[in-house]
C-alpha positions as CSV (number, residue, x, y, z in Angstrom):
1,X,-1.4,12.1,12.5
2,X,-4.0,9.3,11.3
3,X,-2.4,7.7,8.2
4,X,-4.8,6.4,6.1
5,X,-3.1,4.7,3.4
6,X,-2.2,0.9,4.3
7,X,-3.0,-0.5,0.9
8,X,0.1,1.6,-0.4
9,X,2.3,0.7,2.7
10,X,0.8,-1.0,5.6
11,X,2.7,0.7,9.1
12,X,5.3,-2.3,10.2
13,X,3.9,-4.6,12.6
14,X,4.9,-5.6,16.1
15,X,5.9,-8.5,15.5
16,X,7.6,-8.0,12.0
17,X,10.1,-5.3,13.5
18,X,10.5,-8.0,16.7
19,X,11.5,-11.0,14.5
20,X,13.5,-8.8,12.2
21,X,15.5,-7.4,15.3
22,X,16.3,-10.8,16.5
23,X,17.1,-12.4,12.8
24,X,19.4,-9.4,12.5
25,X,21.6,-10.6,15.0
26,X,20.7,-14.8,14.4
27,X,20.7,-14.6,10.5
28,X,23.3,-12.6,8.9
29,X,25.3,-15.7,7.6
30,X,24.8,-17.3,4.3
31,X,22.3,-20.0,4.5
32,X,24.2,-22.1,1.8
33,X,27.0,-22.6,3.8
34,X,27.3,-25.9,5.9
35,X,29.1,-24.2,8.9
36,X,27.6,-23.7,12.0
37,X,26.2,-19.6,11.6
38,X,24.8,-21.1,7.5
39,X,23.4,-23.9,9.2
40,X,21.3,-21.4,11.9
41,X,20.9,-19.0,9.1
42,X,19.4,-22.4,7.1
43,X,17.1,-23.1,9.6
44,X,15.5,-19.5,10.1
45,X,14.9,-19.2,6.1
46,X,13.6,-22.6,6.1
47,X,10.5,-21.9,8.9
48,X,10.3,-18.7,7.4
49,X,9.3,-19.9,4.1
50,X,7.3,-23.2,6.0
51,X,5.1,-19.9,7.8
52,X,4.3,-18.0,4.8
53,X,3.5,-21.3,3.0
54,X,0.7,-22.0,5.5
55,X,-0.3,-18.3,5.3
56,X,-0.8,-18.7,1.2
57,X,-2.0,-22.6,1.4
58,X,0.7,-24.4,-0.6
59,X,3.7,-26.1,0.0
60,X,7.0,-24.8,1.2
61,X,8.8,-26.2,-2.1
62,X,6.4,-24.5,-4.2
63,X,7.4,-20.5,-2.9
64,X,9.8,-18.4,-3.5
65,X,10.9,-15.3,-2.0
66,X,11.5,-12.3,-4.1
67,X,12.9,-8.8,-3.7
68,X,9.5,-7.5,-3.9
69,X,6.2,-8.1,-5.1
70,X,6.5,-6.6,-8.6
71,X,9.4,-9.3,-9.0
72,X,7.0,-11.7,-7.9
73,X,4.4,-10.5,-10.9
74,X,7.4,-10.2,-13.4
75,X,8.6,-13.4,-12.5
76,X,5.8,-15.7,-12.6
77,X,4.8,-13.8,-15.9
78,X,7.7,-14.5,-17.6
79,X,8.0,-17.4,-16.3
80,X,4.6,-19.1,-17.1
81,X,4.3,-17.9,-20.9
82,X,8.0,-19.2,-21.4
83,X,7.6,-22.5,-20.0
84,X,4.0,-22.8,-21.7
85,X,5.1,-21.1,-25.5
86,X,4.5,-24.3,-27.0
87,X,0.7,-23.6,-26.4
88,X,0.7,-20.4,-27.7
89,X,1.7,-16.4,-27.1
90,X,-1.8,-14.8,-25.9
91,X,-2.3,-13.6,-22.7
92,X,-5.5,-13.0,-20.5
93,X,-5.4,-10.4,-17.9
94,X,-8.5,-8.1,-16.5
95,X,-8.3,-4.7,-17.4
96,X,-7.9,-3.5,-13.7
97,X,-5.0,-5.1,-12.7
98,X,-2.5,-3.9,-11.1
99,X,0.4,-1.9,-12.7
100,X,3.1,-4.2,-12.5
101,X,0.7,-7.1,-14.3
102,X,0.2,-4.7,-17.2
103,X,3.6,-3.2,-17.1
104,X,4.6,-7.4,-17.7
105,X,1.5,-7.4,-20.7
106,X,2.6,-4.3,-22.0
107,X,6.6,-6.1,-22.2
108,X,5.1,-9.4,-23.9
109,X,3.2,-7.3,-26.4
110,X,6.5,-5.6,-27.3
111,X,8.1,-9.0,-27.9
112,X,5.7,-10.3,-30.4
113,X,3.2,-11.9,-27.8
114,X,-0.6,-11.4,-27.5
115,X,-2.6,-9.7,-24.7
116,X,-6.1,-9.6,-23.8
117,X,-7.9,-7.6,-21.8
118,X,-11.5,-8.9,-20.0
119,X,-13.6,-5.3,-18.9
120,X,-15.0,-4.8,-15.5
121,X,-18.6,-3.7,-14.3
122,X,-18.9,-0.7,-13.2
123,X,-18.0,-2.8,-9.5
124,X,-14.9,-3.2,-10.6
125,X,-15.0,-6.9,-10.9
126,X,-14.7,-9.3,-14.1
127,X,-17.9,-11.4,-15.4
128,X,-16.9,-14.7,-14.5
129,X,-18.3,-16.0,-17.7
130,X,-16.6,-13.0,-19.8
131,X,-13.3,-14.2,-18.6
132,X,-14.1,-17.9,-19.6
133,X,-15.0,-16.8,-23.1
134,X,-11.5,-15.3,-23.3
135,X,-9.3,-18.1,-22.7
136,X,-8.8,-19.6,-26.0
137,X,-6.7,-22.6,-27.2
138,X,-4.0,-20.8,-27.6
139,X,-4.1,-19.4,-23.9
140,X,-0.6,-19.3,-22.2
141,X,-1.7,-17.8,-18.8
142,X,-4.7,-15.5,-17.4
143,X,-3.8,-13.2,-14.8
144,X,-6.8,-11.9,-11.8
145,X,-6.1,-10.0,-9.1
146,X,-8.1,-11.5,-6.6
147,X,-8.8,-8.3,-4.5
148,X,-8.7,-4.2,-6.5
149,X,-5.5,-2.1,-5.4
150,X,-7.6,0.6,-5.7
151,X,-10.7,0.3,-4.6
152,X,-11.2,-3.2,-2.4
153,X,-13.5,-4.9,-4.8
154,X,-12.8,-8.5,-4.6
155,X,-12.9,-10.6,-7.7
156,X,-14.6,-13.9,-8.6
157,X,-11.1,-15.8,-8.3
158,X,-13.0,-19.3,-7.3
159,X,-15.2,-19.3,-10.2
160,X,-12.6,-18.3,-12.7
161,X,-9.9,-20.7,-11.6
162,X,-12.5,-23.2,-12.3
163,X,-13.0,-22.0,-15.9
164,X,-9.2,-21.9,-16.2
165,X,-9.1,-25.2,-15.2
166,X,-11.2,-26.5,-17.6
167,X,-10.0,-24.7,-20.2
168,X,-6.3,-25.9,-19.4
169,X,-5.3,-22.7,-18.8
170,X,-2.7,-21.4,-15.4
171,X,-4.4,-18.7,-13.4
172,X,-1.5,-16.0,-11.7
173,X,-3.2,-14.4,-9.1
174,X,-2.0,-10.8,-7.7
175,X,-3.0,-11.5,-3.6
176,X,-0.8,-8.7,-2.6
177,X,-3.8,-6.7,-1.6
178,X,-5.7,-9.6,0.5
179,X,-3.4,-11.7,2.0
180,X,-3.6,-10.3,5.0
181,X,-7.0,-11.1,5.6
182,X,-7.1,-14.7,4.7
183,X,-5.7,-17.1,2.0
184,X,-6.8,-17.3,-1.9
185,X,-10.1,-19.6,-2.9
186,X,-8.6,-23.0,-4.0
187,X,-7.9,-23.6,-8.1
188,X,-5.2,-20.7,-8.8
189,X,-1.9,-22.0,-10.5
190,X,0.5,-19.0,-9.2
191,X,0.1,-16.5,-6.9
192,X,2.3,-13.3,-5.9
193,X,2.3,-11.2,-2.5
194,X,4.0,-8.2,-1.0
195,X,5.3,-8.0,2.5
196,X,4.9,-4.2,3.2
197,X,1.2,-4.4,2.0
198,X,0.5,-6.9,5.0
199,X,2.8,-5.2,7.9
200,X,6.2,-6.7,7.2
201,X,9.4,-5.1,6.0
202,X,9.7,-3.6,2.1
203,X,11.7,-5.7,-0.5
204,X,10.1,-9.0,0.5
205,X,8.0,-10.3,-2.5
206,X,6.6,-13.8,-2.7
207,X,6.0,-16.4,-5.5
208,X,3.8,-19.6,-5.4
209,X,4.3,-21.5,-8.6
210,X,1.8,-25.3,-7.9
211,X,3.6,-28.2,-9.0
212,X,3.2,-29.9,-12.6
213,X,2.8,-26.0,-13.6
214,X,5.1,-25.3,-16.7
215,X,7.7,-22.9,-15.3
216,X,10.8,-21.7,-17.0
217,X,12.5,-19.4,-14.9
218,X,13.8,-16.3,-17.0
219,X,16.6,-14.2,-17.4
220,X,20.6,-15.3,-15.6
221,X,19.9,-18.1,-12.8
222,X,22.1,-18.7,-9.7
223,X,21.6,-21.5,-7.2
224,X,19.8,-19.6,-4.6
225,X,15.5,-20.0,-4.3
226,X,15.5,-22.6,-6.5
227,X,16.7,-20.4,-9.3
228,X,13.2,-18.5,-9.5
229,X,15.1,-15.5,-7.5
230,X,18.9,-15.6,-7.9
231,X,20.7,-13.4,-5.2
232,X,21.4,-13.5,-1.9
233,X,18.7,-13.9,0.6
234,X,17.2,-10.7,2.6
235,X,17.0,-13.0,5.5
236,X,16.0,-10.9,8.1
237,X,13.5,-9.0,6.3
238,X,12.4,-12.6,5.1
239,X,11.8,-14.2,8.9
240,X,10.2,-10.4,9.6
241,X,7.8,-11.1,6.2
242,X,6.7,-14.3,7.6
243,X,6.2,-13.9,11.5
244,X,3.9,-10.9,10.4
245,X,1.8,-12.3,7.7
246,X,0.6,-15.2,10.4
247,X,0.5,-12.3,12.7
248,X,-2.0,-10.6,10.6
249,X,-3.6,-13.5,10.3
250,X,-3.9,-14.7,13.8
251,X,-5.5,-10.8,13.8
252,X,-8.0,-10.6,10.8
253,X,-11.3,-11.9,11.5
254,X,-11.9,-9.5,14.6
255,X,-9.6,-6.7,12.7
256,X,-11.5,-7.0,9.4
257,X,-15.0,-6.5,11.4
258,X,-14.0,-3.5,13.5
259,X,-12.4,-2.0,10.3
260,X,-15.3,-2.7,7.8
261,X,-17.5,-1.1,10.6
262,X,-15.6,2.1,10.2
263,X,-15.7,1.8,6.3
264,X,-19.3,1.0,6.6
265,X,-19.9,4.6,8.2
266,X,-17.3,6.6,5.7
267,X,-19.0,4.7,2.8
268,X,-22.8,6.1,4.4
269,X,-21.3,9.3,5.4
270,X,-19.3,10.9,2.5
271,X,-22.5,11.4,0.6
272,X,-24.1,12.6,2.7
273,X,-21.6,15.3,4.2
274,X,-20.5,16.2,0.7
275,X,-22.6,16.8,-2.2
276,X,-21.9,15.2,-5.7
277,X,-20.0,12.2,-4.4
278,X,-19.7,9.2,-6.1
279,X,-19.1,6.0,-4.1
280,X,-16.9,3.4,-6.3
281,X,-16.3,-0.1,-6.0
282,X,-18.7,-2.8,-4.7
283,X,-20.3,-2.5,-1.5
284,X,-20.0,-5.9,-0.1
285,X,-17.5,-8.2,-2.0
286,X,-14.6,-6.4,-0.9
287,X,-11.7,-5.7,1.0
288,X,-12.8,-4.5,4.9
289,X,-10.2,-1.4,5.2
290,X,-10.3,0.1,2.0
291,X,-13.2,2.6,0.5
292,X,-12.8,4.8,-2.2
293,X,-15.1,7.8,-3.4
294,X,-15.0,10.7,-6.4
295,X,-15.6,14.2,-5.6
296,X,-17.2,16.4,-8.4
297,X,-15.7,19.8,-9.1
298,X,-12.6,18.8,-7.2
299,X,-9.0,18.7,-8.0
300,X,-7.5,16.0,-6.7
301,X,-4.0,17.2,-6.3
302,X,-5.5,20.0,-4.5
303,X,-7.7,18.1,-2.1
304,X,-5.0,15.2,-1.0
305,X,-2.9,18.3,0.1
306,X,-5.5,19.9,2.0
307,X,-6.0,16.5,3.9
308,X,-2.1,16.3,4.3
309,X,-2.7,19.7,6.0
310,X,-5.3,18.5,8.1
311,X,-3.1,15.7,9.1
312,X,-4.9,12.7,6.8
313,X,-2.6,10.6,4.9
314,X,-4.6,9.5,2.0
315,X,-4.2,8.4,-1.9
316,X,-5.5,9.3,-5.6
317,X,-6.2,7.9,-8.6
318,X,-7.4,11.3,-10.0
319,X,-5.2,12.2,-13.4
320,X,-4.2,15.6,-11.8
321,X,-2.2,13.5,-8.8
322,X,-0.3,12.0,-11.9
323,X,2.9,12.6,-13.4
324,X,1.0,11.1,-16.6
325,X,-2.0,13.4,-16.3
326,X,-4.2,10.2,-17.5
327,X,-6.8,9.2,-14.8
328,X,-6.2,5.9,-13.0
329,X,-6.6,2.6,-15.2
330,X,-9.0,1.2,-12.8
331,X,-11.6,4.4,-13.0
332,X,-11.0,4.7,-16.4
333,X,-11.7,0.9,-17.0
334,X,-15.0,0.4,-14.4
335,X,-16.7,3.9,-16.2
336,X,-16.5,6.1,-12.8
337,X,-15.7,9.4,-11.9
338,X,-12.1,10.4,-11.6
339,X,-12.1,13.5,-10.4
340,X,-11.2,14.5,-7.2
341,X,-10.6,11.0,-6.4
342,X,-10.1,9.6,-2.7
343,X,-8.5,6.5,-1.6
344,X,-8.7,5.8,2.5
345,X,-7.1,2.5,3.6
346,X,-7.3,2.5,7.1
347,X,-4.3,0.1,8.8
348,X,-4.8,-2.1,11.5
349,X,-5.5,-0.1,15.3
350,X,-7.1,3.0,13.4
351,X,-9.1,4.7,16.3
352,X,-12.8,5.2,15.5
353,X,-12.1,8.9,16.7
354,X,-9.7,9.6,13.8
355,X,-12.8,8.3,11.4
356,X,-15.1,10.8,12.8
357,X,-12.4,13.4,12.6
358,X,-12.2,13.1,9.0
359,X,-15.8,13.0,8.3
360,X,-15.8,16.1,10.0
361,X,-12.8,17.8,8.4
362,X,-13.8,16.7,5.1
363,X,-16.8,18.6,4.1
364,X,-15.0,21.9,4.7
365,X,-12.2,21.0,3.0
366,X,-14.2,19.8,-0.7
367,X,-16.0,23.3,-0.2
368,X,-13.2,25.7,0.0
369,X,-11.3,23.1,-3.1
370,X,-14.5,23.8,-5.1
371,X,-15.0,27.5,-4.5
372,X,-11.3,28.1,-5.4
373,X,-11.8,26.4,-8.7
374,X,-15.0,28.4,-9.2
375,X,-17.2,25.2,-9.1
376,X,-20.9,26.3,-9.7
377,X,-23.9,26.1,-7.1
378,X,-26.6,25.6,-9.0
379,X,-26.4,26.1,-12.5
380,X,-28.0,28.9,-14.5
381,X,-32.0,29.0,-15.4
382,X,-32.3,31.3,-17.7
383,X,-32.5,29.9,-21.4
384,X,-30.4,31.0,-24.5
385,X,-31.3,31.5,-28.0
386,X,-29.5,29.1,-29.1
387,X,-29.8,25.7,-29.7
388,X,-26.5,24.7,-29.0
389,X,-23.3,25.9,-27.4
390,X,-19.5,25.4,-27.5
391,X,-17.2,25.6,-24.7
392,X,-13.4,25.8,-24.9
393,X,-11.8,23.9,-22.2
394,X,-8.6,23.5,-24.3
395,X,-5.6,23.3,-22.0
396,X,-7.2,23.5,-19.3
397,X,-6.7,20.3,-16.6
398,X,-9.3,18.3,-14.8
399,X,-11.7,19.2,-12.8
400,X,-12.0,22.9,-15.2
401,X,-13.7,21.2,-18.3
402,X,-16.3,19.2,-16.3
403,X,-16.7,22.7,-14.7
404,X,-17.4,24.6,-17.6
405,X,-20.0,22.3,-18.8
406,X,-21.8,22.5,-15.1
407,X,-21.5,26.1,-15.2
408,X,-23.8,27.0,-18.9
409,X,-25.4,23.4,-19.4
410,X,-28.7,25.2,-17.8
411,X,-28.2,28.3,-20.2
412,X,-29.2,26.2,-23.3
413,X,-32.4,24.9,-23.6
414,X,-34.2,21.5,-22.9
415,X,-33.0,19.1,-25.9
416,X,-30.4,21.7,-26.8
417,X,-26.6,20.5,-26.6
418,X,-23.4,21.5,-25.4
419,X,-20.1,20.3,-26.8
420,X,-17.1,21.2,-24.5
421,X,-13.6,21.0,-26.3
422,X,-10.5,19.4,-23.8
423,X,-7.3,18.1,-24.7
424,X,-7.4,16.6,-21.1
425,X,-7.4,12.6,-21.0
426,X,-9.5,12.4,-18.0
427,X,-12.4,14.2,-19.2
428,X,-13.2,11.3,-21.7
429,X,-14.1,9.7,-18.6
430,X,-15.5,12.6,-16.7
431,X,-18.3,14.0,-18.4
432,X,-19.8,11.1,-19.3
433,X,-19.5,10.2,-15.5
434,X,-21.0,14.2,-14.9
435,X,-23.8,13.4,-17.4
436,X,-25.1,10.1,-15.7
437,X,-24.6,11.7,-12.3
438,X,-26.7,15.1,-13.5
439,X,-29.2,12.9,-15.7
440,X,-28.2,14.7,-18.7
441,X,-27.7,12.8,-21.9
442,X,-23.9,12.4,-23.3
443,X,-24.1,11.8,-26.5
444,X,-20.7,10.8,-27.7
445,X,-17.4,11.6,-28.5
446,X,-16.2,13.3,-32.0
447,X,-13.2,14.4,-33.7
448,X,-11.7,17.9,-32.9
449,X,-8.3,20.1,-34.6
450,X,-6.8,19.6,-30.7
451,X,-8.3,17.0,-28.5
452,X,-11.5,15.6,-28.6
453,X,-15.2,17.2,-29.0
454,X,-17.7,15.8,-25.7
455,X,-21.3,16.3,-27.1
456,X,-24.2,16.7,-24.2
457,X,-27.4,17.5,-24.3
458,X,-29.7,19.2,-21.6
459,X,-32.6,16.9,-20.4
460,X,-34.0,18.8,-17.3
């Protein structure tokens, strides 16, 4: 069953689950102890840490493992804007990173601090110069991701740790997503990474803080990792962590050409199998294994179990996969389509056969997802009366209200409108996405008893 989802969880790695068997049996001891079993546990820890250093490019003394990466983001959050409070409260972060940087933003909001938020292009990557302009005197920390979560578009990290710089300013930098295939440009103050998104165990997390960076470590210290990460040590999952990120490594320059290859053809392909597909994220500053694409007329939900059935493992950042109903952050924030959203990551050894098995599957599977949900064909000629129309889409989920537009836009005349009602978050985001797609004009949003009122008018 191909599993295509490696930038949730990338499959463990030959060599992670060989080091972690052997530091299973060679480090169970306490490496703070001075007999001989700490002193062999001291050593593993010790190259483990010297290994993953190389792997992010900074010195062993300035990392420290965590029990994940999202304690590695919480961390050197907290830690940053405490020891730099003197400077001020406000915080820069890009408005598509990930979930564990806002989740931090959202918790120094609550406290009285100040965030903001630099927008994307419709790439999914930050202006350089946008994020410059942001970073005012009273700047703690900027956070950038340097590669998306969610759809593999790599940011400008070079050019904006060179604005940070100038401006004084520490840049955190979420790598989780790229270390694998190579280290961070130069010029970023902190950086955080997960193992599992590289091949190695779950529950490893790492934190690079650069010396002469103000760091005050927050919340009850202990003596272990310097007191960034208080706890006992996972060692073996640790030693695992860092044999398979310079595994990976050793791996990634003939991996990550074989694997963009195959991304190259599902990024040329999808369109052209399946109608009223929209292709996000930028097609060549990005991640090679990961491609992303919209479906129109689909639910999301539906389609990601239809795969499942079909024996793809994919992901969604579609509102109607969500427990929150709200479309992903990241589609919301770069302006695409949300709807029926696709995630493939492919992980390392994915077989060109299982690619061309999915192109082939896929078609059907968007077809019979649409003609459940009554998705129109083509949509009605034949001109009414009136010069405008109202649809009620009220309670009614994504994909339905984007639907219900398609289905009477061409029963109103040329320069006529129609103005669908939804109480659904993500069709803020759809129609407007619909309209540009369909070169009809969206004219804007206005104020409704329940919801929100989507005002479009027919062009062709």
């Amino acid at each position: 069953m191909p599993y295509f989802d490696a930038a949730s969880a990338a499959p463990l790695h030959p060599v992670a689950r060989q080091a972690l068997l052997a530091a299973l049996d060679e480090g169970w001891a306490d490496p703070a102890r001075l007999y001989r079993e700490g002193r062999r546990a001291r050593l593993l820890l010790d190259a483990a840490r010297e290994a993953a250093a190389e792997g992010v490019g900074c010195r062993p003394d300035e990392l420290t493992f965590t029990s994940s990466g999202t304690r590695a983001v919480h961390s050197g959050i907290s830690g940053a804007l405490a020891g730099r409070r003197r400077v001020g409260r406000r915080l820069v972060v890009s408005a598509v990173e990930h979930s564990s940087v806002l989740h931090a933003a959202a918790d120094h909001e609550d406290r009285g601090g100040a965030v903001h938020q630099v927008p994307v292009e419709r790439t999914g990557a930050v202006d350089a110069g946008t994020f410059g302009r942001a970073l005012t005197e009273d700047t703690a920390l900027a956070c950038l991701q340097s590669a998306s979560h969610e759809v593999g578009t790599e940011q400008p990290v070079a050019e904006v740790a060179g604005l940070c710089r100038a401006a004084g300013v520490p840049l955190l930098v979420d790598a989780a997503q790229s270390l694998a295939w190579g280290p961070v440009p130069e010029g970023w103050s902190l950086l955080a990474g997960s193992a599992h998104k590289w091949g190695g165990p779950a529950g490893v997390g790492l934190l690079a803080v650069r010396k002469g960076v103000r760091f005050a470590p927050q919340g009850p210290r202990d003596e272990r990792e310097s007191g960034r990460a208080p706890g006992f040590e996972n060692l073996p999952a640790i030693v695992a962590a860092a044999a398979s990120l310079r595994a990976v490594r050793a791996e990634a320059e003939a991996e990550g050409a074989r694997l963009r290859a195959l991304v190259d053809r599902i990024r040329a392909r999808v369109p052209a199998l399946v109608p009223d597909v929209e292709v996000v994220g930028d097609p060549v500053r990005r991640l090679p294994h990961l491609v992303t694409f919209s479906c129109l007329y689909v639910d999301g939900e539906t389609l990601l179990g239809e795969l499942d059935r079909a024996g793809f493992s994919v992901s969604s950042g579609s509102s109607c996969t969500s427990s929150t109903l709200t479309p992903s952050h990241v589609l919301k924030a770069m302006g695409v389509l949300s709807e029926g959203n696709v995630r493939v990551s492919l992980p390392r050894g994915t077989a060109e056969e299982d690619v061309d098995r999915f192109l082939e599957v896929l078609p059907g599977l968007v077809a019979g997802v649409r003609e459940k949900l009554g998705a129109p064909v083509a949509a009605a000629s034949s001109p009414a009366p009136d010069d405008s129309l109202v649809v009620d889409a009220l309670g009614k989920r994504c994909p339905i209200p984007v639907i219900e537009l398609a289905k009477v836009i061409g029963g109103v005349p040329v320069g006529a409108t129609v103005t669908v009602l939804s109480d659904d978050e993500a069709a803020r985001l759809d129609i407007p996405a619909w309209c540009a797609m369909r070169e009809q004009e969206y004219v804007g949003e206005e104020p409704a008893d329940r919801g929100a009122a989507y005002v479009v008018r027919r062009l062709s």
